[in-house]
N, C-alpha and C positions, 0 to 999 in steps of 0.2 A: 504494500500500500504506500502510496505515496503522501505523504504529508508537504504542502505549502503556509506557512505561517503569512499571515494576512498584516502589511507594513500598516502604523497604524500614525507612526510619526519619524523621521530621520532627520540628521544635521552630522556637521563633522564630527560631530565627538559618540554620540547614541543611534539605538536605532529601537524603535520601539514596539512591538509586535501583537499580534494574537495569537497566541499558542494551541495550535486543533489538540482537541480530545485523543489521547494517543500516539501522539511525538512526545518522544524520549529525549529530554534537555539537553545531556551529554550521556556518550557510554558508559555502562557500569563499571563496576571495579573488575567484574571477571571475565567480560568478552565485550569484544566491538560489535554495536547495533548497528545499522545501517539506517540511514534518513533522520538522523537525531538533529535540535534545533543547533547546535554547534557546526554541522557539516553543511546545513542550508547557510547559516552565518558566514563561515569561510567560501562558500562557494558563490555569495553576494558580495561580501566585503571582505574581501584578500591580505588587504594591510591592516587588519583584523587579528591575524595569527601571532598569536604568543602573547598577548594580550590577558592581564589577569596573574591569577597565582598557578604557579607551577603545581602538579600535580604526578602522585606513580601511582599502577597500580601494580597488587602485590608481587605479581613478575618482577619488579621494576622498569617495565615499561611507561613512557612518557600516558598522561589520561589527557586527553585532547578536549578544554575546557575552554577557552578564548572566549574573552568578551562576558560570559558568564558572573553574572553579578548575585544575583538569588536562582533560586530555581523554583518549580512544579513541577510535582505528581508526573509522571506519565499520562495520568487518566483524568489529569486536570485540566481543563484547557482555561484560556484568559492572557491577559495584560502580563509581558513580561519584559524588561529593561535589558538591552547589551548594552555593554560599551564597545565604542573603534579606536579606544586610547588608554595607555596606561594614567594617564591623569582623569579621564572622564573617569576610569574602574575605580582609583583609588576616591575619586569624589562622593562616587554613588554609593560604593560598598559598608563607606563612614555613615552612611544614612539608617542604611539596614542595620548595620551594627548598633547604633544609637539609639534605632527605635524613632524615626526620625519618618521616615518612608512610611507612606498614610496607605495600606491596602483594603479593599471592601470585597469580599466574597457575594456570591449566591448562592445556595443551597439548596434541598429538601431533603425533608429528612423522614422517617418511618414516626405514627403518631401526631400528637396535639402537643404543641408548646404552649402551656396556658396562659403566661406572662408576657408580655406586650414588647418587653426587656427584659436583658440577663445578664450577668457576665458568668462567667465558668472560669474561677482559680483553682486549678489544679497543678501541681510539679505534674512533669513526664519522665518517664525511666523507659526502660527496655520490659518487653513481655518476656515474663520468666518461661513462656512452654515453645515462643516463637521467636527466631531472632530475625525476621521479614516484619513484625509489628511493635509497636509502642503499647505503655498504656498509662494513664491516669488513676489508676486504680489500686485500692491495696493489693500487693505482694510486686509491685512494681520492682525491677532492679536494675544493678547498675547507679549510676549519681542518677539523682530526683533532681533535673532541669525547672524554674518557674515558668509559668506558661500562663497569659489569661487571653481570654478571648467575650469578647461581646457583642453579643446578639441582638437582632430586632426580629421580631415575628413581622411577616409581611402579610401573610395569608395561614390559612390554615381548613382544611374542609376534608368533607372523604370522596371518594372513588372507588367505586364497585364494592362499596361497604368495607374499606380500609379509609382510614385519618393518615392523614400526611399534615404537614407545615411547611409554607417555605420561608427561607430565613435570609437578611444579610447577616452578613459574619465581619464581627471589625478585628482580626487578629490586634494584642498590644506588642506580642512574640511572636517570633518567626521560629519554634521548633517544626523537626523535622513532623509529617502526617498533625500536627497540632489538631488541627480544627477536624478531623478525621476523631482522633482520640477524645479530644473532648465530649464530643458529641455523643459516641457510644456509650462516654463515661456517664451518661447522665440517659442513658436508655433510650436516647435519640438519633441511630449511628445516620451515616448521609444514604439515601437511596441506592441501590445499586453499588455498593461499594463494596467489593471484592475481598477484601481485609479484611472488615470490621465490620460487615454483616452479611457473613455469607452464608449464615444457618436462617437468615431472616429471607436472604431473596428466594430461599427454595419456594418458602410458604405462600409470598405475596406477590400481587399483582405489578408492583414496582413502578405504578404508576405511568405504566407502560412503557419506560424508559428503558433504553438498552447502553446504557453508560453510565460511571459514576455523576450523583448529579449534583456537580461542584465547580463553581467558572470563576476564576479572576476575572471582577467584573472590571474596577476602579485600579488606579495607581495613583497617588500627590506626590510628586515629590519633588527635589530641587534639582535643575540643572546645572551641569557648570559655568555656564555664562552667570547664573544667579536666577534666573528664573525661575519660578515656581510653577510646575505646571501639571496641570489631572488628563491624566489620559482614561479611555473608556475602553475595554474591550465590550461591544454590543453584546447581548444576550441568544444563546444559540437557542436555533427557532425551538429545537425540542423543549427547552426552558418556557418559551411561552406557551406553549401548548400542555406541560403539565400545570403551568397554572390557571390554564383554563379549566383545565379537569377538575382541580378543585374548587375551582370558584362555581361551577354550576350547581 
């Protein structure tokens, strides 16, 4: 399958993107994927390479990351930031790290969120029976990372006699799955989500969804010229369409 990321803003220094449901950020640690946003990145922007923090993986072979400022999911799609400069990376990277860099999710999730607003303080560790998962939960291991996240209920209704919600999601942390984990943690995991509720998709209807259903919608943040600026990634149509289903 071929994956094209949808240009959403560029200048000399960024380039700003929407990321399809399904491209892989960069390769793993234990093999090279093929069509990942990094090889689209090099194969647009060339003086692009070597851009960013070095990286091995366990072979000690070189991990081909360029431009690479945060990342998503695989199976996230949404708003994501490169840089084409080691000053624009080292600029932006200080945002994310600060906590500085404004991101907005959209979600659904299994169930009723009954509160209008939320937040979710939980640390994250490692799942003690899985090392592919997180959790927020007791028996959590490995260091207990802070983690908050907060919530607006946007909608909420059933389909085909299943409750769902849909939510923005305001991460305040960038842990790795965060808003994944949080959510299960609280018996609300995201639709479709392969991890974290995979004993749940057998049963339900999913809202007829065939993807996880979680979009960087929003990004704020600062450029290095000094501008301040919000990019959007639009909402993919199946997004609208499950919220039509609840809303009826």
């Amino acid at each position: 399958m071929t994956f094209v990321p949808e240009i959403i803003f560029s200048n000399n220094d960024v380039v700003v993107v929407n990321k399809p449901y399904g491209m892989l950020v960069h390769e793993d640690w234990h093999s090279g994927v093929e069509g990942t946003l990094v090889e689209w990145f090099l194969e647009n922007y060339p003086e692009a390479k070597g851009v960013g923090e070095e990286a091995l993986k366990p072979d000690g072979t070189p991990l081909e990351r360029s431009g690479i400022v945060h990342r998503l999911d695989r199976e996230t799609s949404g708003v994501m930031i490169l840089a084409r400069n080691n000053e624009a990376h080292a600029f932006l990277k200080s945002q994310f790290h600060d906590r500085q860099a404004k991101k907005e999710y959209r979600a659904f999730v299994y169930g009723q969120i009954h509160d209008k607003w939320g937040t979710i303080n939980r640390p994250i560790g490692r799942n003690s029976k899985d090392f592919k998962k997180r959790s927020a939960e007791k028996g959590a291991k490995g260091v207990l990372r802070d983690a908050v996240t907060h919530l607006e209920r946007i909608g909420f209704g059933e389909y085909k006699g299943e409750p769902y919600s849909y939510l923005k999601l305001l991460p305040q942390t960038g842990r790795t799955h965060q808003l994944r984990v949080h959510l299960q943690a609280i018996d609300r995991p995201i639709v479709c989500d392969p991890l974290y509720a995979e004993k749940k998709m057998v049963t339900s209807n999913n809202l007829d969804l065939k993807r996880l259903a979680l979009h960087a919608h929003v990004l704020e943040i600062i450029l290095p010229h000094g501008q301040t600026e919000r990019f959007i990634a639009p909402l993919p149509l199946e997004f609208e369409q499950a919220a039509e289903r609840i809303a009826d």
